[in-house]
VOTIBA-587170 format. One line per field, with one value per residue (C-alpha): residue in one letter; y, z, x. Coordinates in steps of 0.05 Angstrom, whole numbers, plus 32768, in hexadecimal, padded with zeros to 4 digits. Layout:
N
resn = [A, ...];
yy = [Y, ...];
zz = [Z, ...];
xx = [X, ...];
! end
This chain:
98
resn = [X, X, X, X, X, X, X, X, X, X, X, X, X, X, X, X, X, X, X, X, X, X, X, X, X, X, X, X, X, X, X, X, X, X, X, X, X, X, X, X, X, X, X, X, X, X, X, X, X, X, X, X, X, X, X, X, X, X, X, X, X, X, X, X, X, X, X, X, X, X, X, X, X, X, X, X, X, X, X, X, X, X, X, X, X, X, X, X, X, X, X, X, X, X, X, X, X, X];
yy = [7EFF, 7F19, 7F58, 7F63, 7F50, 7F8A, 7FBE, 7FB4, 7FBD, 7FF3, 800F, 8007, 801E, 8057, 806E, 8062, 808A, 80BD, 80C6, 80AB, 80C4, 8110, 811D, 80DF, 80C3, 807D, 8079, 8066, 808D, 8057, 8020, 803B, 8041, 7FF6, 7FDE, 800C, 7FF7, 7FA5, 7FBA, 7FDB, 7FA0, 7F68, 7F9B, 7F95, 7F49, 7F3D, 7F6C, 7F3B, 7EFC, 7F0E, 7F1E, 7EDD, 7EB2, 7EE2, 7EC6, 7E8A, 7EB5, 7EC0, 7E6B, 7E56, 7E22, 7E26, 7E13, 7E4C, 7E7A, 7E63, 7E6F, 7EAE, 7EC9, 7EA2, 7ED2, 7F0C, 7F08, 7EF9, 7F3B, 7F5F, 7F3B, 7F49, 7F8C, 7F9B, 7F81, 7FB0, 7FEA, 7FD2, 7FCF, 8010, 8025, 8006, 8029, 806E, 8062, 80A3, 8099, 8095, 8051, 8028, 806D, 8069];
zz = [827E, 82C9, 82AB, 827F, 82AE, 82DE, 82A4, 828B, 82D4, 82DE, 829F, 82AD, 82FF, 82E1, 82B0, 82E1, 8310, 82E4, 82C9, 830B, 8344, 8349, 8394, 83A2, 83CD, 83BA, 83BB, 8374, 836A, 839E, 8378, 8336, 835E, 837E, 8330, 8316, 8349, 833A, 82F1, 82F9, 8327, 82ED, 82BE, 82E1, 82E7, 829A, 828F, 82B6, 82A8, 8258, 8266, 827C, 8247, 8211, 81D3, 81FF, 8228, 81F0, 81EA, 822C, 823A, 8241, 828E, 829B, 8280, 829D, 82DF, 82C9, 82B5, 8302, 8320, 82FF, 8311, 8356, 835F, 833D, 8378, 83AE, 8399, 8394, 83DD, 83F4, 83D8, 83F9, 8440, 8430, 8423, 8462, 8488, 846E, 8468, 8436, 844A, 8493, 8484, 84C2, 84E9, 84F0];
xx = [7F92, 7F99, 7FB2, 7F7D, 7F45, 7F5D, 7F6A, 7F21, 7F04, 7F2A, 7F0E, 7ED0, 7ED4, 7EF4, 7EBE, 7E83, 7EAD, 7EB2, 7E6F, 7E47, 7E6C, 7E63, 7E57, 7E8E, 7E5D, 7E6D, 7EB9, 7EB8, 7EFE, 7F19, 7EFB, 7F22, 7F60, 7F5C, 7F5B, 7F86, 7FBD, 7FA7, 7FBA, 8000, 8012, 7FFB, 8018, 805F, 8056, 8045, 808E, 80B5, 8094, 8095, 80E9, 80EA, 80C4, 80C3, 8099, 8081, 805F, 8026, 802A, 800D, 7FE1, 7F9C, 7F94, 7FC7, 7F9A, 7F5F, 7F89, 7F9D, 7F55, 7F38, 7F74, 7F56, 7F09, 7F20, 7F4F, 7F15, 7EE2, 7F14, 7F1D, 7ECD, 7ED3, 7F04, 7EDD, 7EA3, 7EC4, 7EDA, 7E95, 7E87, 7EB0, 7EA5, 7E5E, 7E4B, 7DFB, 7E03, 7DDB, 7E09, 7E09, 7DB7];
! end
């Protein structure tokens, strides 16, 4: 569930990045690349963990998804923090210089 949380906003950072972003004056691009590395990471993890467990991995119980799916929306909030810090710091509008 983490997995696909992160694959979906990466998905979706990506295509507002692409179509949105032209002058890259909001950092979307780093956005896309904070969730893009979130995915390859829960990527790897699902690999090993479905080594392990093989077919049981597909039969887990409902409060471990739940955790799983919690996990997710909070890499996807931390990550939307980062990006902001980052906009912080850069500050593309000269908003913090002013």
């Amino acid at each position: 569930m983490t997995l696909l949380i992160t694959v979906i906003a990466a998905i979706i950072a990506s295509v507002v990045w692409y179509l949105k972003d032209k002058r890259k004056e909001y950092k979307l691009g780093t956005l896309s690349l904070i969730y893009w590395g979130a995915s390859l990471m829960w990527l790897m993890d699902f690999v090993f963990e479905y080594a392990e467990l093989k077919a049981d991995y597909f039969t887990q119980p409902l409060a471990d998804v739940f955790n799983d799916a919690v996990l997710g929306l909070c890499v996807v909030v931390i990550g939307l923090i980062a990006w902001f810090i980052t906009l912080l710091v850069k500050d593309p509008k000269k908003v913090i210089k002013k």
